[in-house]
Phi, psi and omega in degrees: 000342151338313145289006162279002189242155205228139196285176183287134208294160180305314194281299163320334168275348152258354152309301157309329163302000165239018161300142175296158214277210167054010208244157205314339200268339174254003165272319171285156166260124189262150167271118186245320194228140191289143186074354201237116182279143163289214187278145161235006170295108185077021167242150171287287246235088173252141150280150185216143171216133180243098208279072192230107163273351214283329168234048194279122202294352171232053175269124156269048171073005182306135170267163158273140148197161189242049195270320191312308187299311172327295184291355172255004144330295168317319153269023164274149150267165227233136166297200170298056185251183182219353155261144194293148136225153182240176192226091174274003177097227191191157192247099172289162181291109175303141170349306184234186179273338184296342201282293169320304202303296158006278173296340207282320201265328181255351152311262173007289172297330154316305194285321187271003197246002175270027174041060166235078187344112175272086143316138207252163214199071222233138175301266214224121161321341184289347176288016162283340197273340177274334179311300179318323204275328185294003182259328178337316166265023196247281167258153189275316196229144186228126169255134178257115186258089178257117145268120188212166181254335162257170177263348163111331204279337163042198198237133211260348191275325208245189189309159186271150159224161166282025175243009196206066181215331163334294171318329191263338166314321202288277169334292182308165174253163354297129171329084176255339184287135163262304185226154183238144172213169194206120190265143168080044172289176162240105136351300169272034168237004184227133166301141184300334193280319179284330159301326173289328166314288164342304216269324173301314134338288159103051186269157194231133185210123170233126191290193185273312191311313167325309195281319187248023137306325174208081190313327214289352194283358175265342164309292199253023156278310172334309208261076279108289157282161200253292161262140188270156177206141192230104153284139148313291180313000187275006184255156194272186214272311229276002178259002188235294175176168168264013157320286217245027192188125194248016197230116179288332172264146174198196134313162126260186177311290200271334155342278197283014161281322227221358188260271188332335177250355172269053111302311205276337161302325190267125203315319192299326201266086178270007181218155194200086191256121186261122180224158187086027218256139180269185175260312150107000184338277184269028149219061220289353192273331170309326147259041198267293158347270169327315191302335190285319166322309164328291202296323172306301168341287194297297200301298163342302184304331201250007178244027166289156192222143193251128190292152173304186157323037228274046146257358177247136164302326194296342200226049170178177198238155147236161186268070187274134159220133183287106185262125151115198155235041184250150121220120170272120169252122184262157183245119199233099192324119177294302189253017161235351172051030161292144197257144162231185160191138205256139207276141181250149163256168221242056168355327180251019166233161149303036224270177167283321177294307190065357207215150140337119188246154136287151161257135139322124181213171184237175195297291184313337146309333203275320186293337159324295177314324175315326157247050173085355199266135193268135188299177160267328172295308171312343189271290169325295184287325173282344167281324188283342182266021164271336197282000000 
C-alpha cells in the first residue's frame, strides 16, 4: 500500500515542530518522507486523507486538501488513552477517479486485515462507496451507518456522484451490504421515491429532528456497525461557515461530538470516515471541529467495553413478552447494562444469519413491547432476513 501514499505536506510538519509538548501531533507517528511508513506494529488508529473530489456534482476544478484540519488534529491533546496512532498522509488523485476509488479501497483493506482502525479524511462522498468495497474481503455482510441530511441512493444506472452512490453499493456484486442506515435526513433534500425506497429495502432511516430530540437513541444504531460515514453537511453552516455549508438545519458541535463517540464505543465499528471536507482556509473554527469530531471518535475506542457471553446465562437478564402471536425476547447486559433482541432464526428459508442474531435495542423498546408495540428494527431486520 505503499506507493500509494503521499507523505503528510511540509507546512504541516512544521506546524508541529512548534506545538506543546504532549499534544496529539508530538504523539503520533506521521508519514514525513515518502516510501518510509512509520511504525504499524500496535497501532490502533491511521489518519488517512483522500484527496479525491472529480465527482462531486458541483466540482469546478478545486483540489483537496487537509492541512487546516491536520493542525488542528495535531493540537489536541490526547485523553486518558492507551492506543497508538499514525498519520499515513494521503491518497492523491489518481490519473482517473477509478485509479483513487483503486487506491483508496485497497490501503483501507490493508489497513482493516492488521486490525487498524482508519479514520478517513475524505473529499466528495462518493469514495464511501469504495470505502464500502475495501470489505469485500474482510466481512461477508456490512451494516453501514451515514449521517447524512440525504440519503444519497440515486440511480445505479447512471455515473456515481456523491450525491449517487448508494444504488450502486446496493447493485453491485459482491452482495455485501445488509443494512444501510442513515442518521439526520432532512425530507426536503430527499425525492418522496427514495424515502419510499428506503422503506422497501427495510432500510433504516431517522430524521434529524428524531436523533436530536434524544441524541442517546444513536448507541445502539452505532453498536451494529462496521463503517461509520459522516457528510459534513449534515452539520448546520452556522457551526462550520456559511463559506463552505449552505444548510441552516443541522448538527450542532456538540450533537455530532456525541454521534461520533457513540460510534467510536461500538465494538463493531472499524472504520470511520468524515467526507465532504474542505480546506477551511477561512474557517479555522470548522476544522477545529472536525478535529474534535476525531478526537471524540478516538476517544470511544479506547473507553469501549465488550459485553460477556451471552451463551452464558450467568452474565446477561433475559426478557420474554408476548406481542401478537410473537414472543420477544430481549436480552439485557449485567455488566454494561446494553438492552438486545432477539432476531429468531427462520428454518424454511434460505436467510443471511443462519443463526439467532441479537439486534441492539434500547430500555425503551423493551417498555414499548410491554405495550403490545413490536420494535420497528425487529420488524425490519426479520423482513430482510426473509429475503
Amino acid at each position: 500500500m505503499i506507493e500509494f501514499l503521499s507523505p503528510v505536506s511540509k507546512s504541516v510538519v512544521a506546524h508541529r515542530e512548534i506545538l506543546a509538548q504532549g499534544v496529539l501531533g508530538k504523539e503520533i507517528g506521521i508519514h514525513v518522507r515518502k516510501g518510509e511508513l512509520p511504525e504499524l506494529k500496535g497501532v490502533r488508529f491511521a489518519l488517512l486523507g483522500v484527496c479525491e473530489n472529480r465527482n462531486d456534482v458541483n466540482y469546478l476544478g478545486e483540489s483537496v486538501s487537509f492541512d487546516t484540519v491536520r493542525k488542528a488534529i495535531y493540537g489536541l491533546y490526547p485523553g486518558n488513552w492507551t492506543e497508538k496512532m499514525v498519520d499515513l498522509g494521503d491518497i492523491t488523485k489518481g490519473e482517473t477517479v477509478e485509479d483513487t476509488y483503486f487506491a483508496f479501497k485497497t490501503v483501507n483493506e490493508a489497513l482493516l486485515k492488521n486490525d487498524i482502525i482508519p479514520i478517513i479524511l475524505g473529499g466528495s462522498q462518493d469514495l464511501l462507496y469504495s470505502h464500502y468495497r475495501s470489505y469485500d474481503n474482510v466481512l461477508k455482510m456490512v451494516n453501514m451507518v451515514n449521517v447524512d441530511a440525504r440519503f444519497d441512493l440515486g440511480d445505479a444506472e447512471k455515473p456515481i456522484s456523491n450525491k449517487s452512490y448508494v444504488g450502486k453499493i446496493i447493485v453491485d456484486k459482491p452482495y455485501n451490504l445488509f443494512n444501510y442506515s442513515v442518521l439526520g435526513y432532512q425530507s426536503y433534500y430527499n425525492p418522496p421515491g427514495e424515502i419510499g425506497l428506503m422503506d422497501k429495502l427495510f432500510f433504516d432511516a431517522y430524521r434529524l429532528g428524531k436523533v436530536t430530540a434524544d441524541i442517546t437513541s444513536v448507541e445502539p444504531i452505532m453498536r451494529d456497525a462496521n463503517i461509520v460515514s459522516m457528510d459534513v453537511s449534515a452539520i448546520k453552516s452556522s457551526e462550520i461557515s456559511y463559506t463552505y455549508s449552505t444548510s441552516p438545519n443541522g448538527f450542532d458541535g456538540r450533537e455530532i461530538c456525541a454521534i461520533a463517540r457513540y460510534a467510536g464505543i461500538s465494538n463493531k465499528v472499524s472504520s470511520f470516515g468524515l467526507y465532504e471536507l474542505k480546506e477551511y482556509v477561512q474557517a479555522e473554527n470548522a476544522a477545529v471541529l472536525m478535529a474534535q469530531i476525531i478526537w471524540y471518535f478516538i476517544e470511544g475506542v479506547n473507553f469501549r467495553v465488550e459485553d460477556d457471553d451471552f451463551s452464558n446465562e450467568k452474565y446477561y437478564t433475559t426478557y420474554k413478552v408476548p406481542v401478537d402471536d410473537e414472543i420477544l425476547v430481549f436480552k439485557k447486559s449485567n455488566k454494561t447494562g446494553r438492552w438486545w433482541i432477539e432476531l429468531p432464526f427462520i428454518s424454511n428459508v434460505n436467510n443471511k444469519l443462519k443463526r439467532h442474531t441479537l439486534l441492539p435495542c434500547t430500555y425503551g423498546e423493551y417498555l414499548s413491547a410491554t405495550n403490545q408495540e413490536i420494535p420497528e428494527r425487529w420488524f425490519k431486520a426479520r423482513r430482510k432476513n426473509e429475503v
